[in-house]
N, C-alpha and C positions, 0 to 999 in steps of 0.2 A: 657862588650863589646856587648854581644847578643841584651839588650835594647837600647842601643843605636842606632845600626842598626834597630831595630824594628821600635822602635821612627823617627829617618829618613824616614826609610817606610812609616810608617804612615803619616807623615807630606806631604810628596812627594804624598800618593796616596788623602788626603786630595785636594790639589792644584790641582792636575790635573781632578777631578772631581766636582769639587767646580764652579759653577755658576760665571759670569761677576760681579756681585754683591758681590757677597762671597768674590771672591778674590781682591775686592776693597778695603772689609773692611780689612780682612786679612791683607793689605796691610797698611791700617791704623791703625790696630791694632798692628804691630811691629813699626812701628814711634812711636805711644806711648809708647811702651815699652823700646826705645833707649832712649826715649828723659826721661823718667822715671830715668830710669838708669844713665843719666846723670847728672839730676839734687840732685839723691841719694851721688854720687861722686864728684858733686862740692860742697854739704854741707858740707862730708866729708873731704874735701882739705881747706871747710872755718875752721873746726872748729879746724882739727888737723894743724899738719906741712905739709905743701905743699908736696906731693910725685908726682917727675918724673912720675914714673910708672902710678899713680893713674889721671897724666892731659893727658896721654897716651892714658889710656883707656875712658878720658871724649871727649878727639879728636875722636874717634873712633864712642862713641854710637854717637853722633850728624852728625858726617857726613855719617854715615849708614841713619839716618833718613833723610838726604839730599837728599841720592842717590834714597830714595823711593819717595819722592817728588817728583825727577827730574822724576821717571818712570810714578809717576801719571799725570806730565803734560805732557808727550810725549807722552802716554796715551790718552789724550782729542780730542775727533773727534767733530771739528767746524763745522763740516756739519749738522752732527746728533744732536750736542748740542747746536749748536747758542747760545743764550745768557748766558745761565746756561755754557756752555765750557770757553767763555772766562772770565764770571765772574772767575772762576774757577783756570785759569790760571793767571791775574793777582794774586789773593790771594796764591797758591802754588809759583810765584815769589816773593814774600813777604814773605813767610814763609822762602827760602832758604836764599833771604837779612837777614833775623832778625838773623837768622842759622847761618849764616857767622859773622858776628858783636858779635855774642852772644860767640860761641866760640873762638872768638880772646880777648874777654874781660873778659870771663868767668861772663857773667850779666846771673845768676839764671830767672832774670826776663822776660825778652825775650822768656827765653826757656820755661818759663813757660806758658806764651802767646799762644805761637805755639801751645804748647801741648793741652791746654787746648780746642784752636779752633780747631785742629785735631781731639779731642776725640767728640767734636758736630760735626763735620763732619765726622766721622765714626757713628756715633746714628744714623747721617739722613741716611746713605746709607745704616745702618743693616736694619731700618726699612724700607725702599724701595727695599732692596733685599730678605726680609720675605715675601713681597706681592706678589712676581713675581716669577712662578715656574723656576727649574734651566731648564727646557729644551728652554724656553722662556726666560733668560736671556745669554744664548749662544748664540742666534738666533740674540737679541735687544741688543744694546751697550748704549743707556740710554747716549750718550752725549763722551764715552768713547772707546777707543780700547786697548785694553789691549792683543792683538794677537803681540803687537810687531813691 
């Protein structure tokens, strides 16, 4: 029980001192780890007999990785980011279409898509968030608002 509380802690004090940048990718780094988790679980349901339980929890990681989507395009400040925002937006509405169709169909392939241009779009923002020190990316939102 103690590590776990710990581990909370830690994740919690992580986030709250973690740069614009940081927590972008943070951000992209649990969608890939849903959308992981998903696609672990739907092999599993190809290869065994179909478990309730197991399209449960394939509902679940895919539309957790939705709801982070949705956050990253609520996220985009079109002022600050002009073209790079709305490219951005389109493609994250694209991402939740294919999201939606994917787990209604359970198409591995799709979700693999997503994943895969998620995970290039978490490389480019570690690497643009390694450039930029964190007191300078509290300051700059880089296209993004992530205050909420």
């Amino acid at each position: 029980m103690a590590y776990k509380n710990a581990s909370s802690t830690y994740k919690e004090t992580k986030v709250r001192t973690a740069g614009q940048g940081q927590l972008i990718v943070m951000l992209y780094d649990e969608a890939v780890k849903q959308l992981t988790k998903a696609l672990e679980l739907l092999t599993l349901d190809n290869n065994d007999k179909k478990d309730p339980a197991r399209i449960e929890l394939i509902n679940k990681a895919v539309m957790k990785a939705e709801e982070i989507i949705t956050e990253l395009t609520v996220s985009l400040d079109f002022e600050q980011g002009g073209e790079i925002s709305k490219n951005l937006f389109s493609l994250y509405t694209w991402f939740n279409r294919e999201l939606v169709e994917a787990n209604i169909s359970h198409d591995t392939g799709r979700i693999q898509a997503v994943k895969d241009m998620l995970s290039d779009l978490r490389n480019t923002w570690s690497t643009i968030a390694s450039k930029i020190p964190a007191e300078q990316q509290n300051r700059e939102a880089v296209g993004l608002n992530i205050a909420g």
